[in-house]
C-alpha positions in Angstrom: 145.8 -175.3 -30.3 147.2 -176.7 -27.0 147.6 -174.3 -24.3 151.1 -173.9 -24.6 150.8 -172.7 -27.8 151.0 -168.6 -28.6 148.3 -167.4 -30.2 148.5 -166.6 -34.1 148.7 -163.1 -34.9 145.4 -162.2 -37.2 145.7 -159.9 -40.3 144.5 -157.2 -40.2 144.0 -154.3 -42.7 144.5 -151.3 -41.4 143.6 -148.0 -44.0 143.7 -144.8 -41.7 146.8 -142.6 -41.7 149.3 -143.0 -39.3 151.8 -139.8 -39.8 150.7 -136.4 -40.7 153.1 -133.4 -41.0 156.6 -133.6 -39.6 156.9 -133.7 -35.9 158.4 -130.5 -33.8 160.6 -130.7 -31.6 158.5 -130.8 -28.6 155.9 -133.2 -30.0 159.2 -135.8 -30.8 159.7 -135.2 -26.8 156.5 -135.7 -25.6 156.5 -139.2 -27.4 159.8 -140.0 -26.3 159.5 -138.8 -23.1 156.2 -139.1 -21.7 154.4 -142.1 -23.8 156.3 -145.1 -22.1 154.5 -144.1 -18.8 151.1 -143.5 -20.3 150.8 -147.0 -21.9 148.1 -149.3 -20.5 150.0 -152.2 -20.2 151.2 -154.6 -23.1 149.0 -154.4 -26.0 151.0 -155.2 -29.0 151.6 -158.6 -30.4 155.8 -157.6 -30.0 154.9 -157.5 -26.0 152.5 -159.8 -25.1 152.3 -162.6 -28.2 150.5 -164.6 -25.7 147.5 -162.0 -25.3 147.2 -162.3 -22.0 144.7 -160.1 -19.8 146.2 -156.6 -19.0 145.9 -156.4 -14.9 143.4 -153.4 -14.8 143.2 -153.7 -10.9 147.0 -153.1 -10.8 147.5 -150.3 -13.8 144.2 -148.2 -12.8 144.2 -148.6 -9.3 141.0 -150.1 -9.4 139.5 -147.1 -10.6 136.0 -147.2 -13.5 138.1 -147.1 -16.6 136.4 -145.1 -19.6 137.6 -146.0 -23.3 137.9 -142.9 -26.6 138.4 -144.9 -29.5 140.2 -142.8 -31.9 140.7 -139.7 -29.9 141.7 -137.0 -32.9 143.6 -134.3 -31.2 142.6 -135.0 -27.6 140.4 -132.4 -27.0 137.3 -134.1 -25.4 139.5 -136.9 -23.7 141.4 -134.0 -22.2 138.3 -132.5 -21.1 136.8 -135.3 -19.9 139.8 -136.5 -17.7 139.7 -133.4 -16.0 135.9 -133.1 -15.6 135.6 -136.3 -14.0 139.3 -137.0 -12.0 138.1 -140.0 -10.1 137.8 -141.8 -13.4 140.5 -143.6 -15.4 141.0 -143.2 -19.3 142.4 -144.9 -22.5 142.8 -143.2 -25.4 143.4 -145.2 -28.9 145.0 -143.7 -31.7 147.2 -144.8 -34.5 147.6 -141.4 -35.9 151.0 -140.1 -34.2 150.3 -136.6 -34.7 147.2 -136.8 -32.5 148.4 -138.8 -30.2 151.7 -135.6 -29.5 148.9 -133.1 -29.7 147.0 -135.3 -26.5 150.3 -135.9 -25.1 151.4 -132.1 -24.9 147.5 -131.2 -23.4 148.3 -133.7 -20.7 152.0 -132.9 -20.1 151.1 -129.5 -19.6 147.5 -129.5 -17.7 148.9 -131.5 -15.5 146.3 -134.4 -16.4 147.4 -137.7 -14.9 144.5 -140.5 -15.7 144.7 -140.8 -19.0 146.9 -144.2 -20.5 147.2 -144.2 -24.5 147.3 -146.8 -26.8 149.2 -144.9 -30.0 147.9 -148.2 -32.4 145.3 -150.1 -33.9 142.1 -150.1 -31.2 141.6 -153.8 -31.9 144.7 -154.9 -30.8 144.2 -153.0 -27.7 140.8 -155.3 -27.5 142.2 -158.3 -27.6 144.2 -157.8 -24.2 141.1 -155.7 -22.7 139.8 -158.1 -19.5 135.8 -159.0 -19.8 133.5 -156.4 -18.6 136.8 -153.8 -17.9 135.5 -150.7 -19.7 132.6 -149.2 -17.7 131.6 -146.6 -20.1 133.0 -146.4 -24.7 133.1 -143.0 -26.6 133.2 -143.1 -30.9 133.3 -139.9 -31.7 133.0 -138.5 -35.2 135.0 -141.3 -36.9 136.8 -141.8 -40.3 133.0 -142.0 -42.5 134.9 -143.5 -45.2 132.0 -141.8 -47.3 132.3 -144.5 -50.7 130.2 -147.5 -50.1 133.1 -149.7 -51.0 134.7 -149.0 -48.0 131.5 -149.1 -45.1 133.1 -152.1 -44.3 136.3 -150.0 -42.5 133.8 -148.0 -40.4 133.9 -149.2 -37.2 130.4 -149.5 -36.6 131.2 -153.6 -38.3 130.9 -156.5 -36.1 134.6 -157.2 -36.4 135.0 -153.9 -33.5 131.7 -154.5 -31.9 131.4 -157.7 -30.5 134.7 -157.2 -28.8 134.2 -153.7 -27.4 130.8 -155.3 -26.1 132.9 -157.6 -24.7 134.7 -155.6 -22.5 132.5 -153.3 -21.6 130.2 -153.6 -18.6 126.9 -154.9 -18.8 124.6 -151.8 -18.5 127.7 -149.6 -19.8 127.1 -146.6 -21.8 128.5 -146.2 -25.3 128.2 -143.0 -27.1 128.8 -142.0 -30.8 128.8 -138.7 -32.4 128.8 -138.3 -36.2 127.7 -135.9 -38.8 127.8 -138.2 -41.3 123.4 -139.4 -42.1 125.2 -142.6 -43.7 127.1 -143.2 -40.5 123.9 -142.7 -38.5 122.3 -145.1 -40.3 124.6 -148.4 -40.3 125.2 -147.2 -36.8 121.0 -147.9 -35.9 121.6 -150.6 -38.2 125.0 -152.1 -36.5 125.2 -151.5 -32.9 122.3 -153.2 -31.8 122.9 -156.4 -33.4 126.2 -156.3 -31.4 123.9 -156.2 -28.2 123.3 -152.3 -27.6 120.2 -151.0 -27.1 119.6 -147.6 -28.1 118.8 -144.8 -25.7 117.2 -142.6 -28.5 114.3 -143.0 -31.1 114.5 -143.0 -34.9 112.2 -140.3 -36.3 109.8 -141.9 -38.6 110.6 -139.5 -41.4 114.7 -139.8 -41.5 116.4 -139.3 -44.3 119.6 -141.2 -44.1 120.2 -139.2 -47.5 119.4 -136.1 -46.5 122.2 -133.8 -45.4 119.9 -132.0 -43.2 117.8 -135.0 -42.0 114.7 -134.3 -39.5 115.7 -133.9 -35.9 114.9 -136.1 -33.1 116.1 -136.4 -29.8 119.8 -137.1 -30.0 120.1 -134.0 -32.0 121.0 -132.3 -28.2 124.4 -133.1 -27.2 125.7 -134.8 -23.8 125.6 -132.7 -20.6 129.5 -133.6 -20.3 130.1 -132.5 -24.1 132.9 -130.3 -25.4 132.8 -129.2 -29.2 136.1 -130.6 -30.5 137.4 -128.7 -33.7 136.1 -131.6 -35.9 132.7 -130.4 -34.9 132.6 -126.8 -35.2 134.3 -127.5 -38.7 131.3 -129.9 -40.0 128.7 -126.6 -37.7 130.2 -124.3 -40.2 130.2 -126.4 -43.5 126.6 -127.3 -42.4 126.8 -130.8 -41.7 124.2 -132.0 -38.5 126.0 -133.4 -35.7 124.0 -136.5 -33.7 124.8 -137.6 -30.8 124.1 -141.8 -30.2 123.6 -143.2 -26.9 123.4 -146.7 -26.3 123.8 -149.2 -23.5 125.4 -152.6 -23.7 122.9 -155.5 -22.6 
């Protein structure tokens, strides 16, 4: 391909759910309202077809720039944009829902660092500049539970490599899930990707077990808020773990 050339547009399968329940009224205004100016810059193939970089220095001030993939409801990104102000965010998600829900938090806590990506977090990936993202959160994602479908986690490869990509060397990456099976292509995944974890393995785990033996990312992060996914999987007795790893 000659560098005049625009870049082929990859397929890419994409299984989660993208509308939930009718929007409200105020939820349709949030996304017509204040989305435009919460964008990162142009992600989609529609905008940039020539994937170029997005200019971080310009959009996020040259600001550290944090990066939720698949942010729910918003919760913990909320949280965290307000615990730590002299940090930038982006928040990926394709479900439309959750991405009103974060939109209305910010709108009316007055939370201004925070850009969203309301798609597919690869595509957002492509476009994210070498060494950008100073710090990645993956917390309690879709654990398409049949092992047909461990392949759409994204603990693969196919959204590894790239997130190491642009993250900083020595970044952190955290992971929550209450999943065992996650936990365990997680050890299994994320270091072959170049992370090292910041946690050990107890000798005895049970990837099986629903109740495996604790260790020391049983204790969650200093910073932590309990989302609602959480105290959902506390009260149907599911173990949450808490990952920590650091890009090399």
């Amino acid at each position: 391909m000659s560098e005049n050339d625009t870049p082929e547009q990859p397929w890419r399968n994409f299984y989660g759910r993208r509308h939930g329940k009718t929007l409200n009224k105020a939820q349709k205004e949030y996304l017509r309202e204040d989305l435009p100016g919460r964008l990162p810059g142009p992600v989609g193939w529609d905008v940039n077809p020539d994937r170029e970089p997005l200019d971080m220095e310009t959009r996020f001030k040259g600001k550290p720039v944090w990066l939720e993939v698949g942010f729910g409801g918003g919760e913990h990104l909320a949280h965290m944009a307000q615990t730590y102000p002299e940090v930038e965010f982006i928040g990926c998600e394709p479900f439309v829902n959750g991405v009103a829900m974060l939109l209305g938090k910010l709108r009316r806590e007055k939370i201004p660092n925070v850009a969203v990506h309301p798609g597919d977090a690869r595509d957002l990936m492509d476009v994210l500049p070498a060494g950008s993202i100073s710090k990645a959160f993956l917390l309690y994602p879709d654990p398409w539970p049949k092992s047909k479908h461990h392949r759409r986690r994204f603990v693969t490869q196919e959204h590894l490599e790239p997130l190491h990509r642009a993250l900083k060397p020595g970044s952190e990456f955290r992971v929550a899930t209450d999943i065992p099976d996650y936990v365990r292509q997680t050890v299994e995944e994320v270091p072959q990707a170049g992370f090292e974890p910041l946690f050990d393995v107890p000798a005895a785990f049970d990837f099986d077990d629903p109740q495996p033996v604790s260790g020391d990312w049983d204790t969650p992060w200093e910073d932590w808020l309990s989302t609602r996914y959480e105290q959902k999987a506390l009260r149907e007795g599911r173990k949450p773990h808490y990952l920590t790893y650091r890009r090399i």
